[in-house]
Backbone bond lengths (Angstrom), bond angles and torsions (degrees), N, CA, C in turn:
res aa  C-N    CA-C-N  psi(-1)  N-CA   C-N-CA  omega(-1)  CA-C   N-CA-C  phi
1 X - - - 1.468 - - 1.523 109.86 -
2 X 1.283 132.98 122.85 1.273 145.99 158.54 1.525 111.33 -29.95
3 X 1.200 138.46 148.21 1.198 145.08 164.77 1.054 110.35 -56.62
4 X 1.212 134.78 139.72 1.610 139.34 156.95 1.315 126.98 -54.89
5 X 1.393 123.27 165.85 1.423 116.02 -170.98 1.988 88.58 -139.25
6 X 1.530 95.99 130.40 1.728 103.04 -174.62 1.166 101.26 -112.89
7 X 1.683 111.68 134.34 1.385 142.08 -166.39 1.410 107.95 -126.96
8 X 1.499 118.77 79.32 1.157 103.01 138.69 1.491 169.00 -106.50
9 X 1.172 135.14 163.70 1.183 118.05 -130.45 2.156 93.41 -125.94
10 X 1.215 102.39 129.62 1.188 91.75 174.08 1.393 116.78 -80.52
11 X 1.141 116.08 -164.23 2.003 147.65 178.38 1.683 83.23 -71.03
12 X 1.640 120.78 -69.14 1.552 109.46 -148.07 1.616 122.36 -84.97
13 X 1.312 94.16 4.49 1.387 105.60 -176.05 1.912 113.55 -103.55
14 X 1.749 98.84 -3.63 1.030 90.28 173.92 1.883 122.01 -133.31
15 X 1.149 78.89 22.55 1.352 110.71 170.84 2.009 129.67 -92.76
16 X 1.072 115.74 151.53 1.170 106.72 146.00 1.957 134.93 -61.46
17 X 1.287 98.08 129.86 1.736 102.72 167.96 1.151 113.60 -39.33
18 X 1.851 127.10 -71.13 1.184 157.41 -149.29 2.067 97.03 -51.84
19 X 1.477 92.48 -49.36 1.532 108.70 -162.61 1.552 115.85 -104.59
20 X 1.235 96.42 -49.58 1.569 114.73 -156.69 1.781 110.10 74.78
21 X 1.309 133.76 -11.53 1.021 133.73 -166.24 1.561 104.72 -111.48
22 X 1.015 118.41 15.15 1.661 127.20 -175.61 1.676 105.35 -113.03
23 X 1.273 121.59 115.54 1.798 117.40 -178.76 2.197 79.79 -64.36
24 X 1.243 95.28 155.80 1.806 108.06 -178.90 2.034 85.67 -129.55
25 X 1.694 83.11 90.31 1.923 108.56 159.29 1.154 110.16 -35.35
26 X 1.507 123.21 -44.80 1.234 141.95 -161.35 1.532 97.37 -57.52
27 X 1.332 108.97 -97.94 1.578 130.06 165.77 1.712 112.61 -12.52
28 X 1.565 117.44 -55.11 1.284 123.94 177.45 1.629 101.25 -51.27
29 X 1.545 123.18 -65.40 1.217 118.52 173.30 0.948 140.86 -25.67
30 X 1.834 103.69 -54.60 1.756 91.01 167.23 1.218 135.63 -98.49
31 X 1.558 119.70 -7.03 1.129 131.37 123.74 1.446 118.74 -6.29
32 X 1.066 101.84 -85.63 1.812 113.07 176.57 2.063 105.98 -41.36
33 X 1.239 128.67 -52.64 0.960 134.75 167.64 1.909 121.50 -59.92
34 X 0.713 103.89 -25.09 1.800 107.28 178.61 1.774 93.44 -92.92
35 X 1.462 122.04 -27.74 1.429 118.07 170.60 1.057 125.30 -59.55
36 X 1.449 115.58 -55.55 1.348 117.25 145.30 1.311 167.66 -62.76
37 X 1.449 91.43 3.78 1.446 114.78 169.21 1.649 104.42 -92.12
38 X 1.137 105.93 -6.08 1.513 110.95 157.60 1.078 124.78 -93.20
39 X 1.731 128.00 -61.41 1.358 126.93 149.60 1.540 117.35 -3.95
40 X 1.150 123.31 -61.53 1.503 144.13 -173.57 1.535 125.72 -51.73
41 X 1.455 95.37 -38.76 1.283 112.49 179.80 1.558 132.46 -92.19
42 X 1.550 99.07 -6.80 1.355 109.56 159.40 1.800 85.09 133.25
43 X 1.187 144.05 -11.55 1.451 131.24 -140.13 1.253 93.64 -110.37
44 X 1.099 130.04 120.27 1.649 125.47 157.38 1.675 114.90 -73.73
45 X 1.257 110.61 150.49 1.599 122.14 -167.43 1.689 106.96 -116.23
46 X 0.915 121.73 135.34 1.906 123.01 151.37 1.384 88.46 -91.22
47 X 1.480 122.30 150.83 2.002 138.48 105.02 1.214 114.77 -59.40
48 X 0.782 119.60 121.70 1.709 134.11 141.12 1.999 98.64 -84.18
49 X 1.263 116.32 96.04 1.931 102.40 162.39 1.613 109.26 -120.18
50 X 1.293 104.44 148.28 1.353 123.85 158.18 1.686 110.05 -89.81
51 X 0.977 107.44 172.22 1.887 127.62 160.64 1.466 94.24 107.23
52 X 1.579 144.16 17.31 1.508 112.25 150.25 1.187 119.76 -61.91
53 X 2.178 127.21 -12.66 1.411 83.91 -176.81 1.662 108.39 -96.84
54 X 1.478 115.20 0.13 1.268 110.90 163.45 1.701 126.67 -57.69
55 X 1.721 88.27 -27.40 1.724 88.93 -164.81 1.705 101.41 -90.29
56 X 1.563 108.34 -13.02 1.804 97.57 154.61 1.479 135.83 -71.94
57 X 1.628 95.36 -40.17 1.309 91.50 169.50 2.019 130.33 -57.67
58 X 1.336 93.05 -23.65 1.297 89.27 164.63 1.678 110.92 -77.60
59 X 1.221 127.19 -50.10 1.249 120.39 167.06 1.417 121.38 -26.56
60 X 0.994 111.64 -73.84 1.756 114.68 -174.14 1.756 108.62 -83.77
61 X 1.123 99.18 21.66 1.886 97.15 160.01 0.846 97.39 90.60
62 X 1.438 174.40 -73.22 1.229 138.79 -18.98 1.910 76.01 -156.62
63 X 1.295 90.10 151.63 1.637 100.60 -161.63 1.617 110.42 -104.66
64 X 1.248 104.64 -6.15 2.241 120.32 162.34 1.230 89.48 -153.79
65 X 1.235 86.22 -174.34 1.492 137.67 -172.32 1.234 105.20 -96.06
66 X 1.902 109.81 96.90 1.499 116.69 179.44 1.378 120.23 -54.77
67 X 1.473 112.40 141.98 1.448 120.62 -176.41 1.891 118.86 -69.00
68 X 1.276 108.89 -26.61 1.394 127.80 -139.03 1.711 78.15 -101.32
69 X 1.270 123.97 130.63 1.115 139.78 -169.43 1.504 97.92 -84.04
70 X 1.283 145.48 -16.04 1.406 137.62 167.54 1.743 98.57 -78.44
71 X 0.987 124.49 -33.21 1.273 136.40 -166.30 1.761 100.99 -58.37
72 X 1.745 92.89 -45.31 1.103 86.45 -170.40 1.791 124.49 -76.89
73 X 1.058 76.77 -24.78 1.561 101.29 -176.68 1.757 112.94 -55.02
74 X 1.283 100.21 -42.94 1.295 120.72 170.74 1.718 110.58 -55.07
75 X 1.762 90.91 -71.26 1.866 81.13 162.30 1.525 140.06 -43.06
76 X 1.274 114.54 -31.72 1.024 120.15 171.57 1.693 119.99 -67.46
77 X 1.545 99.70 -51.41 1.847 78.39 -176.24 1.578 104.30 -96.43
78 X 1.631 121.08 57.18 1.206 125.70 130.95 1.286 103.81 -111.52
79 X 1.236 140.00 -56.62 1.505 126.14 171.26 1.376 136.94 -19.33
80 X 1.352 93.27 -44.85 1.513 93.87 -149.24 1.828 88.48 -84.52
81 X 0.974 147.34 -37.33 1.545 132.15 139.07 1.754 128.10 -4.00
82 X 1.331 81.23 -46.88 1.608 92.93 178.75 1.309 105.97 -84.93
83 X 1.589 136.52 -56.33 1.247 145.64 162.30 1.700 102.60 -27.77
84 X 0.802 118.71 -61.49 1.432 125.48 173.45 1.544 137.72 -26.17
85 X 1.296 89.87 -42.23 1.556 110.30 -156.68 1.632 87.59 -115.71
86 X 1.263 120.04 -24.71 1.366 95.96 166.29 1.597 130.34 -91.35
87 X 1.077 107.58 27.54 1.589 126.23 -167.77 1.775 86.32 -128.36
88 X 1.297 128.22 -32.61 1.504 124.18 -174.62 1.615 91.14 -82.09
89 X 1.555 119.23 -35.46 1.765 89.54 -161.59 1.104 93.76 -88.71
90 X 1.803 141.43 -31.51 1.228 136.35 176.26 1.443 135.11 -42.08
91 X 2.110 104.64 -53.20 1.877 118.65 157.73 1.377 105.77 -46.57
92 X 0.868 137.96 -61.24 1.811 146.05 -128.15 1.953 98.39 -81.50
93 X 1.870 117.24 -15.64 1.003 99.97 170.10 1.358 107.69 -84.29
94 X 1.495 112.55 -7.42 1.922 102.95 176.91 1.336 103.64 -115.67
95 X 1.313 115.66 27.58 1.532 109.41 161.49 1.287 115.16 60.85
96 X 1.945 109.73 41.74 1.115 118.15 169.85 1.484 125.23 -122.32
97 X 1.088 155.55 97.73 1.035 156.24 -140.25 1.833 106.59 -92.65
98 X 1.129 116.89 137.33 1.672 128.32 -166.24 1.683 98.13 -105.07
99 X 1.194 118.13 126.88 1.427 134.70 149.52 1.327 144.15 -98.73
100 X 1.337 108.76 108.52 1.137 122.53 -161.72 1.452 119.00 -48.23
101 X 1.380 140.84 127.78 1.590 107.47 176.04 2.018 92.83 -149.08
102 X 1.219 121.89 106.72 1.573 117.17 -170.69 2.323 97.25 -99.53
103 X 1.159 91.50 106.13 1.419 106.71 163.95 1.115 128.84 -101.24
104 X 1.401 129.40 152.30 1.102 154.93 165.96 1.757 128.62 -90.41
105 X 1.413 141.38 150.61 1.363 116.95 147.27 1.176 131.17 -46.81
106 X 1.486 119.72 -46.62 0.985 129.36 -176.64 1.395 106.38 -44.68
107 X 1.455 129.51 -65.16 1.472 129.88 178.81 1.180 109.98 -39.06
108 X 1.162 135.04 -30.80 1.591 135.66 -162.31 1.731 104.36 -108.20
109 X 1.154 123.89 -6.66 1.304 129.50 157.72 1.133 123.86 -104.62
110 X 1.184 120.77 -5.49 1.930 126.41 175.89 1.114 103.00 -117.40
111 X 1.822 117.75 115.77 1.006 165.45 -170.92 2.000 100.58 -28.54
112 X 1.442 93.44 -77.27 1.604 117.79 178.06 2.513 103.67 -66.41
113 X 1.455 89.68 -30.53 2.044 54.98 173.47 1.199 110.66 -99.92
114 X 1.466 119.54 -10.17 1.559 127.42 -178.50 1.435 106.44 -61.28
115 X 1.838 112.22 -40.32 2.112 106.95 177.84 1.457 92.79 -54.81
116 X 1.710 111.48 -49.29 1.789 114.71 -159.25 1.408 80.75 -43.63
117 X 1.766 127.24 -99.71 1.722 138.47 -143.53 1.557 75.00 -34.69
118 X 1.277 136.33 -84.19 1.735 126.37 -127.74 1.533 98.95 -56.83
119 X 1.201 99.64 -52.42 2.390 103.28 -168.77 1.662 82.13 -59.32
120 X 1.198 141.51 -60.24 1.868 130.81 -172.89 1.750 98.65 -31.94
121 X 1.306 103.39 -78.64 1.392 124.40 -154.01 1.517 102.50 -58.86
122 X 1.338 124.26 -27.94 1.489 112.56 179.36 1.568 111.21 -94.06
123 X 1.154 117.60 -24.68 1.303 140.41 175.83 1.949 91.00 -47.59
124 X 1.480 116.87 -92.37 1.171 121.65 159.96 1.455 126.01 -13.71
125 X 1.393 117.09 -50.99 1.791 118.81 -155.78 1.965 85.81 -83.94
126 X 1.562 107.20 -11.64 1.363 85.95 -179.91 1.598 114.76 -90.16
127 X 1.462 117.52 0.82 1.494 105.91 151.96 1.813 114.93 -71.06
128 X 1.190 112.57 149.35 1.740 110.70 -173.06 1.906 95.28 -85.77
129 X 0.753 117.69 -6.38 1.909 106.29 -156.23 1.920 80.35 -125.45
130 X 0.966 130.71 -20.13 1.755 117.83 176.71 1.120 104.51 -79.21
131 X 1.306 100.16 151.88 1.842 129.15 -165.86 1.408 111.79 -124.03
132 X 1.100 120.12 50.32 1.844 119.92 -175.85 1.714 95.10 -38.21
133 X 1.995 114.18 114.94 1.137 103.86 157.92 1.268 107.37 -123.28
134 X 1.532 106.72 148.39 1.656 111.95 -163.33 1.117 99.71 -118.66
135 X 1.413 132.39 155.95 1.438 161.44 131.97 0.894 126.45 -127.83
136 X 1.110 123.03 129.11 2.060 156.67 170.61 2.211 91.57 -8.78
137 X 0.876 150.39 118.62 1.214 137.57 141.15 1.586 117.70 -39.10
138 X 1.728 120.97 64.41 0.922 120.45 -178.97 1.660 117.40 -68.58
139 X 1.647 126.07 7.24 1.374 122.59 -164.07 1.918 85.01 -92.91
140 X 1.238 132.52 -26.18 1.018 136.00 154.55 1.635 140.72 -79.90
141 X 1.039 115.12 -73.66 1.552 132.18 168.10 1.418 104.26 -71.74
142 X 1.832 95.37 147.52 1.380 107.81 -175.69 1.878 104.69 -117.19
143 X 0.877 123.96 4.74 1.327 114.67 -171.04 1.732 123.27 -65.01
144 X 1.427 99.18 -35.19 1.454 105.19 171.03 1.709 118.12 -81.87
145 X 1.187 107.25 -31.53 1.816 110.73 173.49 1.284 114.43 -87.77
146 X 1.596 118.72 15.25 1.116 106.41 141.46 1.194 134.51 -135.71
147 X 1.406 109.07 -3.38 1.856 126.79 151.73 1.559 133.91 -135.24
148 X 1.026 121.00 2.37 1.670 113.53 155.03 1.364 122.53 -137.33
149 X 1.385 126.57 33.55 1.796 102.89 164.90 1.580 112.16 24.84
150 X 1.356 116.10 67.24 1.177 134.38 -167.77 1.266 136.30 26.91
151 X 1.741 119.54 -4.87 1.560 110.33 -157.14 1.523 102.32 -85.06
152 X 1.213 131.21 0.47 1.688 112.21 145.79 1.449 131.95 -60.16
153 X 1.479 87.81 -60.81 2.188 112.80 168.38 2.119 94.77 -26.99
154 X 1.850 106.46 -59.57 1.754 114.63 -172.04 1.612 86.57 -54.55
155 X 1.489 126.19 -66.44 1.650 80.32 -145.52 1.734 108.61 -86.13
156 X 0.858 112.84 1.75 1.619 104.35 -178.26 1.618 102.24 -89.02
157 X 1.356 117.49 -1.27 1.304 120.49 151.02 1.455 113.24 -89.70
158 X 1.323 132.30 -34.55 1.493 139.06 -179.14 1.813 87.50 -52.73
159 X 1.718 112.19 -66.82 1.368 119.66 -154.96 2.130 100.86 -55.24
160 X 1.252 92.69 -50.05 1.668 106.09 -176.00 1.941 105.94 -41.14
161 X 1.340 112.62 -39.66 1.348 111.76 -156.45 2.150 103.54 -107.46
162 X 1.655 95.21 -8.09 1.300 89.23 173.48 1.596 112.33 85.47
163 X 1.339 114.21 33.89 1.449 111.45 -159.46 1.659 117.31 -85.08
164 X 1.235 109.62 161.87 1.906 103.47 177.75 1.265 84.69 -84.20
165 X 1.375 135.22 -69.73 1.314 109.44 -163.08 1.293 127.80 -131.16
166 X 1.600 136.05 -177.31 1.301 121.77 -168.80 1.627 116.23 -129.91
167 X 1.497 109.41 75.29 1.973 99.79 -145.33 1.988 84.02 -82.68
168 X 0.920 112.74 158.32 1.694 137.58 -157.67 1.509 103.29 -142.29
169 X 1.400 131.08 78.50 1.548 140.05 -162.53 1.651 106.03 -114.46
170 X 1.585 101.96 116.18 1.350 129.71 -160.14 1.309 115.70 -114.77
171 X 1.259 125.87 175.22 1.737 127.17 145.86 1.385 119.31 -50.62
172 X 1.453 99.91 -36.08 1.623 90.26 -169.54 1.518 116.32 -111.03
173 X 1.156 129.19 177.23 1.431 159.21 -162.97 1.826 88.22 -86.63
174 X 1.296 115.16 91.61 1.635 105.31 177.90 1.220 138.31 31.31
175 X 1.452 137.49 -140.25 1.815 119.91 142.19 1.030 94.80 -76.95
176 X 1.433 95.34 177.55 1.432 128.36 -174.56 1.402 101.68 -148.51
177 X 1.617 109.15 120.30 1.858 113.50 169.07 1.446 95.59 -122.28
178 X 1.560 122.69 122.62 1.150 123.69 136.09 2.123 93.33 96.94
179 X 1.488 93.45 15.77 1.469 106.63 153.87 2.029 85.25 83.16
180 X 1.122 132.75 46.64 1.818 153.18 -154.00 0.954 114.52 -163.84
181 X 1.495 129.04 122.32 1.486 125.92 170.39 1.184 120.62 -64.38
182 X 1.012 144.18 153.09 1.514 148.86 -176.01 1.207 101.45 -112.62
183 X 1.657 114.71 98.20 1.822 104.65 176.87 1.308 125.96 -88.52
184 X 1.378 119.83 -0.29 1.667 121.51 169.47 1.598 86.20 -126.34
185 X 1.611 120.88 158.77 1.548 133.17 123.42 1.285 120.17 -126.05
186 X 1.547 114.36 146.43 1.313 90.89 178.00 1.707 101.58 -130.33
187 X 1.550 102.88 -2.32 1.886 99.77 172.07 1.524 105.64 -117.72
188 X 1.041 90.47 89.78 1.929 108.73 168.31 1.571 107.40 -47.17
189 X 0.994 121.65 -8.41 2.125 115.14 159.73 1.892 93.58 -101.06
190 X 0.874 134.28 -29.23 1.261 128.42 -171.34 1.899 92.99 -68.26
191 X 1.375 114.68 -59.95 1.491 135.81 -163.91 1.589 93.74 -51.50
192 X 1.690 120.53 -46.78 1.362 110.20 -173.49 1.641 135.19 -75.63
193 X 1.768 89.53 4.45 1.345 91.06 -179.38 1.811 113.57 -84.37
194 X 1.065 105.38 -17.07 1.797 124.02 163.76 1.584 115.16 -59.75
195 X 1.598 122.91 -14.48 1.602 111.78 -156.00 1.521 92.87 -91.90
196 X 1.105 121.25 157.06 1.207 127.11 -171.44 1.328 119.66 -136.54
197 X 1.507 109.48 11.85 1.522 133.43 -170.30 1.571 133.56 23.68
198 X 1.753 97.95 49.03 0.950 125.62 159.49 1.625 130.12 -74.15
199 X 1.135 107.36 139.03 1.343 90.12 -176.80 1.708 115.20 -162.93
200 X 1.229 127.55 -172.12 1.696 116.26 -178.44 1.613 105.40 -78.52
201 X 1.855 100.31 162.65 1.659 97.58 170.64 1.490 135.36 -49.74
202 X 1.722 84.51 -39.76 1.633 109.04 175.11 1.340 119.33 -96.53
203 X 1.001 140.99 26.44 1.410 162.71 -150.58 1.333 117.63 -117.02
204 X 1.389 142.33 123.50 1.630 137.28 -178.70 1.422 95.50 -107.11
205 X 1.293 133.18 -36.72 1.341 126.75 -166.09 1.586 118.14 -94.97
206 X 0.934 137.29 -96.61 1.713 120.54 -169.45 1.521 104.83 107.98
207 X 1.109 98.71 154.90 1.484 97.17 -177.23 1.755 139.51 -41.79
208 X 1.491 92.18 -35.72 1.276 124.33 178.68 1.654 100.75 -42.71
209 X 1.270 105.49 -67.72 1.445 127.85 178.96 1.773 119.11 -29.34
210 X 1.169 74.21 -61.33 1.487 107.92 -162.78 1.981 96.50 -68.98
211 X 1.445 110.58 -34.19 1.781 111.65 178.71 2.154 90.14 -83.51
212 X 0.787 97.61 -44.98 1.474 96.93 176.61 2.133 106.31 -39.68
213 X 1.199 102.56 -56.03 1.610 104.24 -170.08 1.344 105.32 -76.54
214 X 1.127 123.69 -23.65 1.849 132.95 -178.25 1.685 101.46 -68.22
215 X 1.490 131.46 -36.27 0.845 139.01 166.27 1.308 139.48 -60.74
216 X 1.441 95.78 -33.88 2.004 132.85 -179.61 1.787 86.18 -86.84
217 X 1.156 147.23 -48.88 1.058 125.47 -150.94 1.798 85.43 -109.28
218 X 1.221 168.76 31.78 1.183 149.33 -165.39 1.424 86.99 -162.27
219 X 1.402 131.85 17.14 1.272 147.34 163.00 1.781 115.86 -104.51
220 X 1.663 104.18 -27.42 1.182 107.58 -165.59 2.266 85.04 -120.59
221 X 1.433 110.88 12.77 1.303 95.77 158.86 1.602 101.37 95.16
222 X 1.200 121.31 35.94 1.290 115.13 -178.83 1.849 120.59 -143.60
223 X 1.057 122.80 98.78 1.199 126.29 -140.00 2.090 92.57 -77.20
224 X 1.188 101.46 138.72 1.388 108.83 -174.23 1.822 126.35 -115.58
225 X 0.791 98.54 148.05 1.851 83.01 169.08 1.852 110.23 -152.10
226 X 1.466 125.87 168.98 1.046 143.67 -157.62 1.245 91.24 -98.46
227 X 1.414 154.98 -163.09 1.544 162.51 115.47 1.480 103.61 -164.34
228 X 1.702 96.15 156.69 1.513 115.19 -165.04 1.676 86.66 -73.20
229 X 1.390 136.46 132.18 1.334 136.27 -172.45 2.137 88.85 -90.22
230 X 0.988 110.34 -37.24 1.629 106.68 -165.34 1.831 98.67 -82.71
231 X 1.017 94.81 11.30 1.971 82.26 167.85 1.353 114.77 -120.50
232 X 1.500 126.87 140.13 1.439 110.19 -163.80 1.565 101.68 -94.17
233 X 1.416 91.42 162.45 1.668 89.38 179.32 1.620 100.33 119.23
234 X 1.523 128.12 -71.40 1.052 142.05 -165.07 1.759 123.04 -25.60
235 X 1.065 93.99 -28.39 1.597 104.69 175.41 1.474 112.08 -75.30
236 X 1.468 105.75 -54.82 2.014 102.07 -175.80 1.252 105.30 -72.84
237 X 1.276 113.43 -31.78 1.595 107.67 171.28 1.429 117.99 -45.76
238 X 1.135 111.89 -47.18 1.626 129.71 -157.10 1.669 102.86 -74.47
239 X 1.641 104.54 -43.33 1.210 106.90 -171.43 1.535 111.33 -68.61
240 X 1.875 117.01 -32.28 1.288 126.51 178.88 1.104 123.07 -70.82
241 X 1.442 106.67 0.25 1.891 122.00 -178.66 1.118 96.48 64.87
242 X 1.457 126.79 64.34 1.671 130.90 162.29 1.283 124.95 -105.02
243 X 1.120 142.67 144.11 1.347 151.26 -156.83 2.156 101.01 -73.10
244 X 1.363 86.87 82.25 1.472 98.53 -175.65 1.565 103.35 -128.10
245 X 1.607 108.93 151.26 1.675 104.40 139.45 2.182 91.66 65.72
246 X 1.003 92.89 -156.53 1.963 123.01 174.11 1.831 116.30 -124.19
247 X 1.487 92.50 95.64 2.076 88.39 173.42 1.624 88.30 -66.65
248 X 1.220 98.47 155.66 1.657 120.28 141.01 1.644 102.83 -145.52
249 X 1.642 102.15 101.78 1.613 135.75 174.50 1.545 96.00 -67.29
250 X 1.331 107.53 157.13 1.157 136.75 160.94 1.087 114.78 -41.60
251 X 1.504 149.87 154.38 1.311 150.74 161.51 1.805 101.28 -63.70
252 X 0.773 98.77 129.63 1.960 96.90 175.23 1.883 102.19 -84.25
């Protein structure tokens, strides 16, 4: 079996503009279609996604994004139901089926559940048409709802599953220094002097985050990159080594 290729997906890319609190069907769709144009080709994929607790807060009415970290928690395990099912009606037009899988750090730092996630996750990648998609068990654990919108959770899942690569799909156009995409980096302290810790309404992570996991995964051998998640294309590009998004290559 080919190595996998890890996609994760932020809060703003899978949301509505208007709200941020709306999952955007739209986006899932073609999403779902650029997945499978991988699927197809022999490559099995993980998700890593965020936005159940956006997609609760729309559930239970609620007019933001509660402050109160139980609050959120709450949002989350109504969301992530909803998160769910829009990744089930989206695969199912390419005849791909989505697997649920809610992690923790903890799992990925304890010895005995880390074999469990790895024997799960390979178990799965050995169907060709399943889509193991993961998110943080935020109805429990707080580490991602309150500092990374998952892109740590992606690469210590990238590292866990052995992946070729680690694409990281955002609002924005890769970094940006000096209002310019940056199409190679290769000194991740050089890269952080550009972050400006901007980031979405509904959003925990920010760039910062996101150079933080590029580091975690290109430490454990896994070459990573940034890409605009709302432009289509960005994925085959990325995979064809095309001038997309932010590489961060391997150390030579």
């Amino acid at each position: 079996m080919n190595k996998p290729v890890v996609l994760k997906f932020g809060t703003g890319i899978l949301t509505t503009d208007a709200s941020g609190l709306q999952l955007n069907r739209a986006q899932f769709n073609r999403l779902a279609s650029e997945i499978a144009a991988i699927v197809d080709s022999g490559q099995p994929v993980v998700v890593i996604s965020s936005a159940a607790v956006a997609a609760g807060v729309a559930a239970l009415g609620l007019g933001e994004r509660p402050s109160s970290l139980t609050a959120k928690q709450a949002c989350a395990a109504v969301g992530q139901s909803q998160l769910m099912r829009a990744y089930e009606e989206s695969f199912a037009a390419h005849n791909l089926t989505a697997a649920q899988l809610l992690l923790t750090h903890g799992d990925i730092d304890s010895r005995q559940r880390r074999a469990n996630a790895d024997n799960t996750l390979r178990e799965l990648l050995a169907y060709p048409r399943v889509v193991p998609v993961i998110n943080e068990n935020d109805s429990v654990a707080v580490e991602e709802l309150r500092f990374g919108d998952n892109d740590r959770l992606g690469a210590e899942v990238a590292n866990l599953c052995g992946a070729a690569l680690y694409l990281i799909l955002t609002r924005t156009d890769g970094l940006q220094a000096g209002g310019r995409r940056v199409p190679v980096a290769t000194d991740i302290d050089e890269a952080r002097r550009h972050v400006t810790g901007d980031k979405g309404l509904h959003s925990t992570g920010g760039m910062g985050s996101k150079l933080d996991a590029v580091a975690f995964a290109r430490d454990a051998g896994i070459e990573t990159w940034i890409l605009d998640g709302l432009r289509p294309g960005q994925i085959a590009a990325a995979l064809a080594g095309g001038d997309v998004g932010t590489r961060f290559p391997l150390p030579a």
